[in-house]
Structures are given as structure tokens and as C-alpha cells.
C-alpha positions in Angstrom: 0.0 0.0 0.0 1.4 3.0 -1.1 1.9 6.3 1.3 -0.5 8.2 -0.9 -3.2 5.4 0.1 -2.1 5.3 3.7 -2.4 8.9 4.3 -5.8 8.9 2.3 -7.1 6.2 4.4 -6.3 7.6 7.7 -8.8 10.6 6.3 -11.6 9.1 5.3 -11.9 6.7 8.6 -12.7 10.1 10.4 -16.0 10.2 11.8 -18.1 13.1 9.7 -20.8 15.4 11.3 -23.7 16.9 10.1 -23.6 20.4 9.1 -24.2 21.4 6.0 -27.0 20.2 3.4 -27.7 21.1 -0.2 -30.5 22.4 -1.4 -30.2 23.2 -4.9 -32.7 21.4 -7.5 -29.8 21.6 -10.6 -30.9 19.3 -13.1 -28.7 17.0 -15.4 -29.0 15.1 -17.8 -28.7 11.6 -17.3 -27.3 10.9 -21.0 -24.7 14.0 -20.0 -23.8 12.6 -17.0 -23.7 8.7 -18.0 -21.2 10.0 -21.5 -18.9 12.1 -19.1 -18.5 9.2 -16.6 -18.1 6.6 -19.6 -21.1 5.1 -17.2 -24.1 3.2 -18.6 -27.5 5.5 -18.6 -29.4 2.8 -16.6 -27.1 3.4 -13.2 -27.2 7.0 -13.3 -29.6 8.6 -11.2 -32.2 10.7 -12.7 -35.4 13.2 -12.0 -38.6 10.8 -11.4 -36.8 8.1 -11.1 -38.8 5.8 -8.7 -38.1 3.1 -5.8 -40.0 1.1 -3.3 -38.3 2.1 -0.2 -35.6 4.6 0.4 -33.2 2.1 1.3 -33.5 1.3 -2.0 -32.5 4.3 -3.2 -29.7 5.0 -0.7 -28.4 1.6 -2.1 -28.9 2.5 -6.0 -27.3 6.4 -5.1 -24.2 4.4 -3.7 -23.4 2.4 -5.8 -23.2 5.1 -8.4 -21.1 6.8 -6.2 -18.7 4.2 -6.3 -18.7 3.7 -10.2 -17.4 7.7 -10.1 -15.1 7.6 -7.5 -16.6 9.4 -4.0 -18.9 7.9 -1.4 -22.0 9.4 0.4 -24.3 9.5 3.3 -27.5 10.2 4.7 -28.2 13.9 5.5 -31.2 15.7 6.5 -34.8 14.1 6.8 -38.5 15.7 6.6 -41.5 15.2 7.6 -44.8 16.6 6.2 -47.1 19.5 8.2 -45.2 19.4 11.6 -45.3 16.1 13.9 -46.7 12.3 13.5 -47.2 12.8 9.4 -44.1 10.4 9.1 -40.9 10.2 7.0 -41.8 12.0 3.5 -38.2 13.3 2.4 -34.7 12.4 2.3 -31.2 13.8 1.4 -28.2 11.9 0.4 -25.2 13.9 0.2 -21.4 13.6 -0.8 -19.5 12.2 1.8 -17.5 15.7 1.6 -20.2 17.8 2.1 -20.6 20.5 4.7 -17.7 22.4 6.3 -15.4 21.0 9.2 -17.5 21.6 12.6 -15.5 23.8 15.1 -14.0 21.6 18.1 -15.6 22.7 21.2 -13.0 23.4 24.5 -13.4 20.6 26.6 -10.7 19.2 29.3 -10.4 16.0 28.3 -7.7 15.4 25.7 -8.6 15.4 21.8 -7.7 13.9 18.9 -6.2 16.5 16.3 -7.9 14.4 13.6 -8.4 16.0 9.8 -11.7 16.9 8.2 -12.4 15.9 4.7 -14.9 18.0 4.6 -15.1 21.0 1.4 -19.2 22.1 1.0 -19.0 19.9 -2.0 -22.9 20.4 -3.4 -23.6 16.9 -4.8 -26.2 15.2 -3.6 -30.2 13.0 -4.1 -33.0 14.0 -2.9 -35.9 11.5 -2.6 -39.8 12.4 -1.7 -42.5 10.1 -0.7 -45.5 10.2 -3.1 -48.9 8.7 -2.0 -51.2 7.6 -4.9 -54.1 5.7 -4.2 -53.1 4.0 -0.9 -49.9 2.9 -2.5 -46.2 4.5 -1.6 -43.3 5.1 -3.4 -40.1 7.2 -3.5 -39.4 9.2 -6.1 -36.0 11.5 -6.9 -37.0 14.9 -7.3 -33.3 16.4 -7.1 -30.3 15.8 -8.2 -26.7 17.1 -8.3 -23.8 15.7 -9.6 -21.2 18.6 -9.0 -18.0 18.4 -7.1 -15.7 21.0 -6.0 -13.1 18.1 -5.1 -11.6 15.6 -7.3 -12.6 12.4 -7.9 -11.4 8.8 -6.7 -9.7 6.3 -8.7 -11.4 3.0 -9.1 -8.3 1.4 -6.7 -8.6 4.3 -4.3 -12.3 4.7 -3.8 -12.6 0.8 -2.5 -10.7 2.2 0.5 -13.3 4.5 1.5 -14.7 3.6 4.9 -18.6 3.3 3.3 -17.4 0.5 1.1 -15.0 -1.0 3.4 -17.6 -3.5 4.5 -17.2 -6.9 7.0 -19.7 -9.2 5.8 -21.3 -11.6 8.2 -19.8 -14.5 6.9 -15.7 -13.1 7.2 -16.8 -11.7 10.7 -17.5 -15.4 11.4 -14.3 -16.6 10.1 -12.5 -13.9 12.0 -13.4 -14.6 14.9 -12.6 -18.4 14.3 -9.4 -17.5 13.3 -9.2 -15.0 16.3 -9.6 -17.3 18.8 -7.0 -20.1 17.4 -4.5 -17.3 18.3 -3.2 -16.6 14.8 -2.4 -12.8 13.8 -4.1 -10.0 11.9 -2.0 -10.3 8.6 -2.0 -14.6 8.9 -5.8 -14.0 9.3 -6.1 -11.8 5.8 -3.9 -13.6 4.0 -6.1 -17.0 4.3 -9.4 -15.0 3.5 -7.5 -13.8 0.5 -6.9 -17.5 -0.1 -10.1 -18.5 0.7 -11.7 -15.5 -1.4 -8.9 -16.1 -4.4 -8.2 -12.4 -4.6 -4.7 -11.1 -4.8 -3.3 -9.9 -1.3 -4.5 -6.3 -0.4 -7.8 -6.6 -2.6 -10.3 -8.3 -0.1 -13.2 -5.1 0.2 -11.8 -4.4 4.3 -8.3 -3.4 5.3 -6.1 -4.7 8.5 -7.1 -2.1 10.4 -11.2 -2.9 9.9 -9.9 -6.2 10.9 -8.7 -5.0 14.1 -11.1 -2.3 14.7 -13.7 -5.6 14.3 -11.7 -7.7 17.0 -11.1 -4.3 19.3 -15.5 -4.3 19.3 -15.6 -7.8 20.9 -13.2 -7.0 23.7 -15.7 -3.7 24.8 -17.6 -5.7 26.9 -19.2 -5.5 30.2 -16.7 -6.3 32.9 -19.6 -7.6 35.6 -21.5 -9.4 32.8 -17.5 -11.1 31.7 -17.2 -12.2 35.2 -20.7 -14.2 35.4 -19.6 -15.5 32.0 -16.3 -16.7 33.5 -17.5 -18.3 36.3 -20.4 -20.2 34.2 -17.9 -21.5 32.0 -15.9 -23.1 34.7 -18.6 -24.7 36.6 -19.4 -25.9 32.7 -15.9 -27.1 32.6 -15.8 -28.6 35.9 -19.6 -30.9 35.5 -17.9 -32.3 32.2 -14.3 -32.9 34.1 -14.3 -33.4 38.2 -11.0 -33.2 38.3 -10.9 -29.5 36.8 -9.8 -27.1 39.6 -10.9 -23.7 40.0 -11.3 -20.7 42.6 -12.6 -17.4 43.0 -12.7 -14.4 44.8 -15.3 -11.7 44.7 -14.9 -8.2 46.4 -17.7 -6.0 48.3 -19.8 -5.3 45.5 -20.1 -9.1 44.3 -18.0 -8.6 41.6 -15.3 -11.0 40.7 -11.9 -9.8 42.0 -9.8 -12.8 41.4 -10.0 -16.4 39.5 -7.8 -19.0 39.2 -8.2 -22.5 37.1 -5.6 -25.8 36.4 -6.6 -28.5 34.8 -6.2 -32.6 35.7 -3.5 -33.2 33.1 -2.0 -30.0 34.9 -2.4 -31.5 38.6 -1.3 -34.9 37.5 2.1 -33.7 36.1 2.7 -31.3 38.8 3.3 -34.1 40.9 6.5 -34.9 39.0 7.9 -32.2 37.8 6.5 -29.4 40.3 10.3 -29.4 41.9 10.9 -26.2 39.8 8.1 -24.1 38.8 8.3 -20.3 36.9 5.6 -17.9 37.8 5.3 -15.9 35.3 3.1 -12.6 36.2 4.5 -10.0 33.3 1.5 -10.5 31.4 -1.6 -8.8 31.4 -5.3 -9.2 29.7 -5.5 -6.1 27.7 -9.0 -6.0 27.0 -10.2 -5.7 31.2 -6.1 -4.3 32.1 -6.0 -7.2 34.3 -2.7 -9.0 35.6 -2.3 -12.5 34.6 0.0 -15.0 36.3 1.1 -18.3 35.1 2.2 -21.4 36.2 5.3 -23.4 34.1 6.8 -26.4 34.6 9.5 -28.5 33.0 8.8 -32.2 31.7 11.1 -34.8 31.3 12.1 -33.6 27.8 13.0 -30.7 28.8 9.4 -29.2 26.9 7.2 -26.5 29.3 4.4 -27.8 30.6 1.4 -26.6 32.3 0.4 -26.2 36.1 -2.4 -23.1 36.4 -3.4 -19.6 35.7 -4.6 -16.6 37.6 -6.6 -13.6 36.8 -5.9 -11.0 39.4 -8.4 -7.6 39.4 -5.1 -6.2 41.4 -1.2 -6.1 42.2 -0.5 -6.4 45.5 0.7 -8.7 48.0 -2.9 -9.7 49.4 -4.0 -10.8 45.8 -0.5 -12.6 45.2 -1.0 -14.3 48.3 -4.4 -15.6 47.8 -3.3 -16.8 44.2 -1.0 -18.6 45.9 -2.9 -20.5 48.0 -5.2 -21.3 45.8 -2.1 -23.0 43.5 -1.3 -25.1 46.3 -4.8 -26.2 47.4 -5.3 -27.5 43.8 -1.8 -29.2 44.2 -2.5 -31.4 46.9 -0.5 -28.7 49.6 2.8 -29.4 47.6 4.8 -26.4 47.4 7.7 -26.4 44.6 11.2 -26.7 45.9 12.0 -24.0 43.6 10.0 -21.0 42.3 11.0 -18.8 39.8 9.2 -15.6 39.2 10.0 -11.5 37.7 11.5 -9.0 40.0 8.4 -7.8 42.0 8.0 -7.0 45.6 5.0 -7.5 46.0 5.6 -11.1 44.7 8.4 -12.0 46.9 6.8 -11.2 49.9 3.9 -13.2 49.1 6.1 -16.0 48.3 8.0 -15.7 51.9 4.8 -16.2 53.9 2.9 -18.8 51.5 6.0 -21.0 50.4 8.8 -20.5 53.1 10.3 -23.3 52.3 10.9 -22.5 48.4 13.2 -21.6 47.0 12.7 -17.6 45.1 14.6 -16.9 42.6 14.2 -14.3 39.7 14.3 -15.5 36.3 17.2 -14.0 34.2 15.6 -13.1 31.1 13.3 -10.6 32.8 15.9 -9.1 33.8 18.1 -9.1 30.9 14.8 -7.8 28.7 15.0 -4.9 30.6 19.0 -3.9 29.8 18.2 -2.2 26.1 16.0 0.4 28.3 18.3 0.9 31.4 22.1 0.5 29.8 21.8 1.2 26.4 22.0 4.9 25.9 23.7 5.2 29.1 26.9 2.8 27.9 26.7 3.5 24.6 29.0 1.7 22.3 30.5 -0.2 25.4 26.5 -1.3 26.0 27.8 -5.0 24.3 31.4 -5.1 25.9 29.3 -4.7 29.4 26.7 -7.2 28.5 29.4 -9.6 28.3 30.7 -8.7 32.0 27.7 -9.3 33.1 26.9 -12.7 31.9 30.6 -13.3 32.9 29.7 -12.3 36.4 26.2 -14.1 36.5 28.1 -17.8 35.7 31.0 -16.8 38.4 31.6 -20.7 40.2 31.9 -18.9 43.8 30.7 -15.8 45.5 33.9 -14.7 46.3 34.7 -14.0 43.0 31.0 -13.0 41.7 31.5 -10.1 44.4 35.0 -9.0 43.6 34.3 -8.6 40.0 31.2 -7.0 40.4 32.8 -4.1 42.0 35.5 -4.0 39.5 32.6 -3.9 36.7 31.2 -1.2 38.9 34.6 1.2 38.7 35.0 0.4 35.5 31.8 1.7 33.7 31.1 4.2 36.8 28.0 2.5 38.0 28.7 3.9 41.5 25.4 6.0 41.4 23.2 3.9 38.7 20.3 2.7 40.4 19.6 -0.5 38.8 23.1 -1.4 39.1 22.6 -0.8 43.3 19.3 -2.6 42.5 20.7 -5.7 40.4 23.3 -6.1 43.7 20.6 -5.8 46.3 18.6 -8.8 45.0 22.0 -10.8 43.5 20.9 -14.0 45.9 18.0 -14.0 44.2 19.5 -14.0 40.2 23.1 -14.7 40.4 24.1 -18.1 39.8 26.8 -18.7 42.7 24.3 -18.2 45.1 21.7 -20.1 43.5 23.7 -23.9 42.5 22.7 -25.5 45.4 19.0 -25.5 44.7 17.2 -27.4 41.8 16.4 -25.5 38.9 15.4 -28.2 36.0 17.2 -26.3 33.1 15.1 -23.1 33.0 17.6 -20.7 33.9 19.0 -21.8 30.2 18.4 -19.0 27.4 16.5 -22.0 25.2 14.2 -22.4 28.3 12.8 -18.7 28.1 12.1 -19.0 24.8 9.9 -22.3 25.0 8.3 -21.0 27.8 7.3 -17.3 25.6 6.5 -18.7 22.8 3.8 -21.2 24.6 2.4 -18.4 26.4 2.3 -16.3 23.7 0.4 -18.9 21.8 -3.0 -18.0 23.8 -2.1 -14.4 24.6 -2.8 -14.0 20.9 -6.5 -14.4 21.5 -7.6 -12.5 24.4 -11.7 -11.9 23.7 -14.4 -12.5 26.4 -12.8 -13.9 29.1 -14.5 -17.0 28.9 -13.4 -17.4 25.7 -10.1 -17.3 27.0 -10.4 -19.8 29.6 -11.4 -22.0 26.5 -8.5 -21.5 24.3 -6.0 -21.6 27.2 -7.5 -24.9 27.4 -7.0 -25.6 23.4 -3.0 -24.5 24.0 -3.0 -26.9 26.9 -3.8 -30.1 25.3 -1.9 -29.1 22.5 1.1 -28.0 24.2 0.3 -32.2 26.1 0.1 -33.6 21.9 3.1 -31.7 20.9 4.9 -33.1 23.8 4.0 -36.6 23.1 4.6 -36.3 19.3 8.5 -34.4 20.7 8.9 -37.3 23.0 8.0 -39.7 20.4 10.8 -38.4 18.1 13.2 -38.1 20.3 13.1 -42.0 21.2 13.1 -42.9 18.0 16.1 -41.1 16.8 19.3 -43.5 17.2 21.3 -42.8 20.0 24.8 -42.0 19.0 27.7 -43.3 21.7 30.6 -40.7 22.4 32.6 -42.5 24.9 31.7 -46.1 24.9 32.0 -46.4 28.6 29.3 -48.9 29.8 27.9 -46.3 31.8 27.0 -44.4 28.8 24.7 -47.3 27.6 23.4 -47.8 30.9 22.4 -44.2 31.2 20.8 -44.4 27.8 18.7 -46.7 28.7 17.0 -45.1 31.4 17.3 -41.3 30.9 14.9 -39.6 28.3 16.8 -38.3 25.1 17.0 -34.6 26.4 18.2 -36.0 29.9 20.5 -38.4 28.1 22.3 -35.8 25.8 23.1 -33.3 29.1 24.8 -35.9 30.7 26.8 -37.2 27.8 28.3 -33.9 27.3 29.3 -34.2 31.0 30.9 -37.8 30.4 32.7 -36.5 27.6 34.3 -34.0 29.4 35.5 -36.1 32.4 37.8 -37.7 30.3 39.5 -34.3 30.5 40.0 -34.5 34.3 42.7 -36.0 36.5 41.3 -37.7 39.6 43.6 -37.7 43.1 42.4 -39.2 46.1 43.1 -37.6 49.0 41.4 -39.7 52.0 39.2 -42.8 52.2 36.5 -41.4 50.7 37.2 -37.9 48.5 38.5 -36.9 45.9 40.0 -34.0 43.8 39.2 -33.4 40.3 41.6 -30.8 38.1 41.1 -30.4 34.4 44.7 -31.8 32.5 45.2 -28.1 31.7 45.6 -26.7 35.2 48.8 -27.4 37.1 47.5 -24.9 39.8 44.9 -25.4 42.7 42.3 -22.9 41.0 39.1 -24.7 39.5 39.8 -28.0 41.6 36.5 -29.8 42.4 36.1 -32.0 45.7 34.0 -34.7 44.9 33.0 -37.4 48.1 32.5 -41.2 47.1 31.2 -43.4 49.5 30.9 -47.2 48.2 28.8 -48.5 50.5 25.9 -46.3 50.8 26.4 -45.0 46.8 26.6 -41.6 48.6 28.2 -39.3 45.8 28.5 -35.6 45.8 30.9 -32.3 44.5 31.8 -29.1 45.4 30.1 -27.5 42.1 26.7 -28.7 43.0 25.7 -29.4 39.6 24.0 -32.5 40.4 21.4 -30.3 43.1 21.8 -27.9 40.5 20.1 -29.8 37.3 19.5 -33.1 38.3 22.6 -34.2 36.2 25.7 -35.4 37.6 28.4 -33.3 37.0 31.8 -34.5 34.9 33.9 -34.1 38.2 31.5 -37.0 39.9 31.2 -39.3 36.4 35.2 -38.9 36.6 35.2 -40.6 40.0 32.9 -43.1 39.4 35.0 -43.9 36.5 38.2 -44.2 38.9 36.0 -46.2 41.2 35.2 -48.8 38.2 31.5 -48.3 38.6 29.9 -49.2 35.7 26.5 -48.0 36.4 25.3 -44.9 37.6 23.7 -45.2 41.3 19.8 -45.3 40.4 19.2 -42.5 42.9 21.6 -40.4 40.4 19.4 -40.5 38.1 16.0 -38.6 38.8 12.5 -40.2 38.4 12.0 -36.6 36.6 14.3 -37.4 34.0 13.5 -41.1 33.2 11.8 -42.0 30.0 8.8 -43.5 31.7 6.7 -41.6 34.3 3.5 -44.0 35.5 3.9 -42.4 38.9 2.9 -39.5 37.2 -0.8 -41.4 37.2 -0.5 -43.0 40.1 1.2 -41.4 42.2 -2.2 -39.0 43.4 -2.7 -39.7 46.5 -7.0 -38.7 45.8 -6.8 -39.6 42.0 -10.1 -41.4 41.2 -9.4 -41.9 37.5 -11.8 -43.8 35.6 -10.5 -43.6 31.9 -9.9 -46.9 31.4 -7.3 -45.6 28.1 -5.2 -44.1 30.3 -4.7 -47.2 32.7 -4.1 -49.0 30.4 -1.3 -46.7 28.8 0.2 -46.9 32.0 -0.3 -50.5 32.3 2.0 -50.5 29.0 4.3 -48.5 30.7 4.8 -50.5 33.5 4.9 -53.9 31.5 7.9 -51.5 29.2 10.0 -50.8 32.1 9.8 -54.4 33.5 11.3 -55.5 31.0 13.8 -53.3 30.7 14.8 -54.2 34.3 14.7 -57.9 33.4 16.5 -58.4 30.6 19.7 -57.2 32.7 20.7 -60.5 34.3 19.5 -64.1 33.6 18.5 -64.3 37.5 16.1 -61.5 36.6 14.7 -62.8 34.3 13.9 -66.2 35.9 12.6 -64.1 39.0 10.3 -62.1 36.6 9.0 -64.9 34.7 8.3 -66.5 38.0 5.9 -64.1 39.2 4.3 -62.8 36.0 3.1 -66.7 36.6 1.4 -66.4 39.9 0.1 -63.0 39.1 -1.4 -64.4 35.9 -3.3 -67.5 37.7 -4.7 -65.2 40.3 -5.8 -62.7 37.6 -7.6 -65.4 35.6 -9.2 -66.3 39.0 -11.0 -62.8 38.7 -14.9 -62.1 37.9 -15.0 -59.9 34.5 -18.0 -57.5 34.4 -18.9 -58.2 30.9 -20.6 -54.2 30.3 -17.9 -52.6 31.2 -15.5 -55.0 29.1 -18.3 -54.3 26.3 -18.2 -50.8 27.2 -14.0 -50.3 27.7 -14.2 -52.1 24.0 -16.5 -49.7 22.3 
């Protein structure tokens, strides 16, 4: 679209006020006007000409108007001998007539918008003529002078009368609304659809939006019944949906909050870290929304609840998170990861004292462009690199001696978020943070899972109701995607980098994401010399080092399989670290302890259905999925040892003969089979 075009369009979508009308009777003829125009005679208006209703002639006027390039609108009205004689007269006028209505002082701010409006003269006037009972309308003047110039046949489509939404593409719209998809993916399929070439479908992007921005005007009470009847909707179809509300002194809804079973279900195995992320909000009611993020075994974000808060305060972070751990059974996360907010970490100390808080980086790091860039400059990039130098530091010793040192050297003594940044470092910085579990999210590939699933239903934010529905369409999408991601990832061939038998064993077990960290990890321990210094430790030094700095102390202890290093990787991740692998190598272990190697990061996870301590779970599909599960690791664990095997076969026997012995309830069989 060109500039012209633009700066034309944002004209004409002025609103236009009535001021003005014409009232000259100038007659033309209608073989003058139709040769001019190059316009057949039969769609030029003319002196007598007769319709059955006047929106019959507005239509016919209009569509004239578009063959010679303006648009119009309806003007003045009449009635006949004063009061209660009924419509008798009508004017339809250019959409440029009148003059441009003075702006009255008011204190609230205006709009400087521009008029389009010059006196032009043109215009139809229609009468109503009574004949024996019977109506009609009937043009008795007509004008067809400008004082402006006309449209061309591409530029008069973009006037706002014929930039029309038609029932049907409203329809579609909002379909396409509500999947989440964007304003230009949206007109690009009804161009598609329509087969027209891109930018000639009769409304523009910003009809579109203008369209979308009409839904979200709604009655904020009236959203909040709506809300609440679609959860109680949500919860007769599925008992296990969870869901709680708050309503302030006027009965109005102050606070909701919603998870779903899947949600619960996998909260019980990977709710050890969980990101609470509250930078979002629901533009259409201004309304803070915070979300609850998990990380599943293959390393993919999954979902644990969401909260619609009317406020920002500690009271209304404090209730949401009650109400998150009441739907989780009363298990708190050992780790909880949120924005920097005060309000937030306060919360967090009274409801979850024994999480761990922590701020996420990105937030933090989104924020640098608007607090160091024009300060630094060109050394903005150079500093950047400090930072994240600083933020991977392996002790605090040295985390706080070069952060002062970064502080004298870009003279940060007075910058406030610098003094900030420092006063919360036990809460970001990563030397203070290794001993606590944080399942891979403090990872830059982590952020961006995590924004682009949340951004996924923040696309399509219309009644609230409707989003309640759609985050529930992103939930069970986010759970197929998943499975299809987990399903490629097992089938993919493993590729051996070591060929230690630890390796295979760990492959075995681990799911591919798992798997691949701690490869990387035995890799690198082949790097490391190992020197024991007692009965049970250790010190690790990469071949490089002939000095004491970087030395890791790793603890063995045989008997108990007790293993741990000074790094703290392994609290860290979940993944032991190269310096313990390096050990265990030394030690000629060649297995990993099973207790290094978290049920979180196994392949199979039928605690995950189980392990409910109130889970009443009557879809027979997915016992039986776990059933499979169950039967898959068996005989994994089985085919280790010939003794295992024997013992397994053993009692699959006697389990067998006392399951045969069992009554079978042959509707439900009938019914589990249809």
C-alpha cells in the first residue's frame, strides 16, 4: 500500500458530522452525466426516477457513487405539516459535504484528527408520493457537482462506506481469532479462501482489528458471570478441573484461578521447579495475569495453572497462591522462579517459606536495552558480556570482587539498577543459587519455550470465557506436541561418544533430552585427572591446570552410593556433574547409582498417574497406557541379568493364575471395548 493510500485512508476513517445540506434542485442530464463518466445511462440517477423504499435508493445512489469515485451518506430528513405525518423526504449527500464543525474546549484530551470535509454540493433528494393508498419514492433532485476531485477505481474501495465486513468473514474472523493466529496470517487465508490477490479483499487490516477491538468492549460484571459459568461448565464435564474465585464487596469478581487434571497430574512430578510468570496482562479488562510453568522430562514446558488477578498487591498474590497449592494437593515447589516484584516476593515468603525464590534471568536481561543502552553506549555489548561473565562466576567470592570491578569500570557507583541488580544478587546470580534445583530453565532455550507457549493463547484474548477456552485448546496441544517431541526423540538412534558402559546404561534409562546433558558431562571427564586424597574424596583438576584454582572435591562413599561435589551441579540440574562421572570412572562403577538419576528425568513416568494420593481416575485408556508403561520398564529391568529374568518370569506366573481367577463385568468389558 502505497503512502498516498495510507495517508488517504487515515482521512476518510474520520467520523463526519452533520452540518451542512444542499438544497439546490440543478438538473442533469442523465445521457450527460452517463457519456462524461463513460457510465451506462441505466445506473445514473435521474429526476422521477422511482423506488419502493428509500433504502433502495440509498443503495442504488451508492453504488453510483462508487462507479465515479466518492462515497455518500445520509443527510437531512423531513417530515410533512409538523409532527406524527411520518418520513416524506430524504437527502443523500457527498461524503464531503458540509464544512469541518468547530471543536468545542473541553478538558479532556482530543484527537487533532483532519476533516475531509469541502461544501462539495452533490447530492439526491428522494420524496414520498402517495397515490391511491400505494407509496413510493421518487427523486425529485439531483446534483452531480464536485468541487473536489474524484477517486480512482483502486482508491475509492478504500473509503470507509465501502469497506464493509460481511457476516460470513466476521464469522471466520473470529474463528481465526480465537485459534490465536495474527491480523496479517488472518487476511492472508481469506484472501486465499476469497482467491483475490493480497491487499484486494473489500476491508483493510485495520477494519480487521477495529472488528476484534469491538468484541473486547464488553461489560466487565457481565465477563465475570460468564467466567464463572464456563468453569462450573468445565468442571460438571471434568471433576478433576480445579478452580477458585474471589469476589470483592460489590459481588463482583476480583480474582480467579483455574488448572486442569493433566496439569495436577504432572505437577506431581515435575513441580520441583516451577516459573511464575506474572509479566502479562489481559488487555481487553487491564487485568494482571499470572502463570504457572513447569518443565517435563524432555526438557518441553508444561502446564500447572493460571490466575486472573483484578489487582497487584501482596494480598492478591497471596491468595493466588494459596489457591495454587490447594489445587496441588498442599505441595509447594522446591524452587520458584518468578519476575522481580516486591509485592511477589513477599507473598512468596509467607505462603511457600520453604521455596526456594529466585528471579528468572531473562526478565531481567529484557529490561537492559531500556536501562544501559543509551547510558553505555558503544561499550553497551562489551558490558553485557561482563555481566553474563559475572552471572556464571563458580563462587561468590569472585562473583563479588568482580562485580565491583565492573562497577569502577563503567562508573555505576550512582546507577540505580546497578545498586538494584546487587541488592537482590541471591535471588538471580548463579553462585548463590547452585545448590538449589532448577530443571534447566535458567537456560536462554528455556525462556524461549516457555514465551512462545504463552504467547500462543495471549494472541487471542476476547471475552474472558473465551479465553479460559483457548487456554485450554493451547494446553492439550502444548500435552500432543509433547508426546509427538517425546516420540521423536526415542526414536532417533542414539549416538555413543565414549563407549564407557555407563553411557549405555544411562541411555537406557534417561529420556533423550536427559541423556544428551549428561553425555556432554561424560565427555568431558575424560579431561579430568582424579587424586584421592582420603578414604573417601576426591579432587578433580582439568589436564590443563597445574594450579589449585578450578579443583573440584568430589565425596565417594561405596557402601551407601553416597556421591556428591563441590560444584553442585547434580542439586543444580538433576545431572551429575563431569567431576562425579570422573570418579565413578576411577572407582570402576559401571553403572550410575539409580538414585543419580531422577525419576523426573526417566523416560517412563507412570507415577505420574498414580502417584495422586486422591486420584479417582476412571478412563480406562489411560490405565491402560500406563499398564504399558509398567509392562515396558519391567522388561527393561529384566533383561539385565538371567537371574532377573527367571525371578520375573516367575511371578508374572502367579500373578497371571490369580488374575484369571477374577470375575470380569462383561458391560464394562463391552463398554471399555466400544
Amino acid at each position: 500500500m502505497s503512502d498516498e493510500t495510507k495517508a488517504m485512508l487515515s482521512i476518510y476513517d474520520e467520523p463526519i458530522s452533520e452540518q451542512q445540506s444542499p438544497s439546490s434542485t440543478t438538473e442533469e442530464s442523465p445521457d450527460e452525466i452517463a457519456s462524461h463518466l463513460s457510465l451506462d445511462a441505466s445506473v445514473v440517477p435521474y429526476i422521477g426516477q422511482q423506488f419502493v423504499t428509500h433504502d433502495a435508493a440509498y443503495e442504488f445512489y451508492s453504488q453510483f457513487a462508487k462507479r465515479c469515485g466518492f462515497s455518500i451518506r445520509r443527510h437531512r430528513t423531513e417530515g410533512k405539516d409538523g409532527v406524527g405525518k411520518g418520513l416524506t423526504r430524504r437527502y443523500f449527500v457527498c461524503h464531503r459535504a458540509g464544512n469541518t464543525p468547530s471543536k468545542q474546549p473541553s478538558l479532556k484530551p482530543q484527537r487533532n484528527r483532519k476533516s475531509t470535509r469541502c461544501g462539495c454540493q452533490a447530492y439526491m433528494r428522494i420524496s414520498k408520493i402517495s397515490d391511491g393508498g400505494m407509496h413510493e419514492w421518487r427523486v425529485t433532485g439531483f446534483v452531480n457537482y464536485h468541487n473536489h476531485e474524484l477517486l480512482e477505481p483502486e482508491q475509492v474501495r478504500f473509503l470507509p462506506a465501502y469497506r464493509v465486513i460481511s457476516d460470513p468473514d466476521k464469522t471466520r474472523i473470529l474463528m481465526f481469532y480465537k485459534s490465536g493466529i495474527t491480523v496479517q496470517q488472518m487476511m492472508r487465508l481469506l484472501e486465499l479462501e476469497k482467491c483475490v490477490e493480497p491487499g484486494k479483499l473489500p476491508f483493510t487490516e485495520k477494519d480487521v482489528r477495529n472488528f476484534i477491538q469491538s468484541l473486547r468492549k464488553l461489560d466487565q460484571e457481565e465477563e465475570g458471570i460468564d467466567l464463572l459459568r464456563m468453569c462450573k461448565s468445565i468442571k460438571e464435564r471434568d471433576p478433576n478441573f480445579c478452580y477458585n474465585f474471589k469476589v470483592d464487596s460489590s459481588n463482583k469478581l476480583k480474582n480467579i484461578a483455574w488448572s486442569y487434571a493433566s496439569s495436577v497430574q504432572s505437577y506431581d512430578i515435575f513441580g520441583d521447579a516451577v516459573v511464575f510468570d506474572t509479566s502479562h496482562r489481559i488487555a481487553a479488562l487491564d487485568m494482571p495475569l499470572g502463570i504457572w510453568i513447569g518443565m517435563n522430562n524432555y526438557g518441553l514446558p508444561c502446564f500447572f495453572g493460571c490466575v486472573l488477578l483484578r489487582e497487584e498487591n501482596s494480598q492478591s498474590f497471596a491468595w493466588a497462591l494459596q489457591v495454587f497449592l490447594s489445587f496441588m494437593n498442599g505441595k509447594a515447589p522446591q524452587t520458584i522462579l518468578t519476575d522481580q516484584n516486591a509485592y511477589l516476593k513477599e507473598a512468596i515468603e509467607i505462603e511457600m517459606p520453604d521455596s526456594k525464590h529466585a528471579i528468572c534471568l531473562w526478565f531481567i536481561v529484557g529490561k537492559f536495552p531500556s536501562w544501559f543502552n543509551a547510558v553505555l553506549g558503544e561499550r553497551y555489548t562489551e558490558w553485557k558480556m561482563e555481566f553474563y561473565r559475572l552471572y556464571n562466576c563458580e563462587n561468590i567470592e569472585e562473583f563479588e570482587i568482580g562485580w565491583h570491578e565492573m562497577v569502577d569500570n563503567y562508573g555505576f557507583q550512582t546507577n540505580r539498577h546497578i545498586a538494584s541488580l546487587y541488592a537482590c544478587r541471591s535471588l538471580w546470580a548463579l553462585p548463590y543459587l547452585r545448590g538449589h534445583f532448577f530443571a534447566g530453565f535458567c537456560t536462554a532455550g528455556a525462556s524461549k519455550l516457555i514465551n512462545a507457549f504463552i504467547q500462543r493463547f495471549l494472541s487471542a484474548q476476547t471475552q474472558l470465557a473465551h479465553f479460559v477456552e483457548q487456554v485450554a485448546v493451547t494446553v492439550d496441544y502444548r500435552d500432543q506436541t509433547s508426546e509427538l517431541q517425546s516420540m521423536q526423540q526415542n526414536l532417533q538412534n542414539i549416538s555413543f561418544k565414549t563407549g564407557a558402559p555407563m553411557e549405555a546404561h544411562a541411555a537406557s534409562i534417561l529420556t533423550p533430552y536427559a541423556f544428551s546433558k549428561l553425555q556432554d558431562e561424560l565427555v568431558m571427564a575424560t579431561h579430568y585427572a582424579c587424586f584421592q586424597t582420603d578414604n573417601n574424596s576426591f579432587l578433580i583438576r582439568h589436564h590443563s591446570k597445574t594450579h589449585t584454582g578450578g579443583d573440584r572435591t568430589v565425596t565417594w562413599v561405596p557402601h551407601h552410593e553416597l556421591l556428591s561435589c563441590s560444584c553442585r551441579m547434580f542439586e543444580f540440574s538433576g545431572i551429575l556433574c563431569r567431576h562425579a562421572l570422573r570418579v565413578l570412572s576411577t572407582a570402576n562403577c559401571f553403572q550410575i547409582p539409580d538414585h543419580y538419576m531422577p525419576l523426573r528425568w526417566r523416560r517412563t513416568h507412570y507415577s505420574v498417574v498414580l502417584g495422586r494420593g486422591n486420584g479417582n481416575f476412571d478412563d480406562q485408556s489411560e490405565k491402560v497406557k500406563t499398564l504399558q508403561l509398567m509392562v515396558s520398564d519391567l522388561l527393561n529391568e529384566a533383561v539385565k541379568s538371567k537371574e532377573r529374568v527367571e525371578l520375573v518370569s516367575m511371578e508374572v506366573e502367579g500373578l497371571l493364575a490369580r488374575l484369571r481367577q477374577q470375575p470380569v463385568n462383561k458391560s464394562r468389558q463391552m463398554e471399555f471395548i466400544n
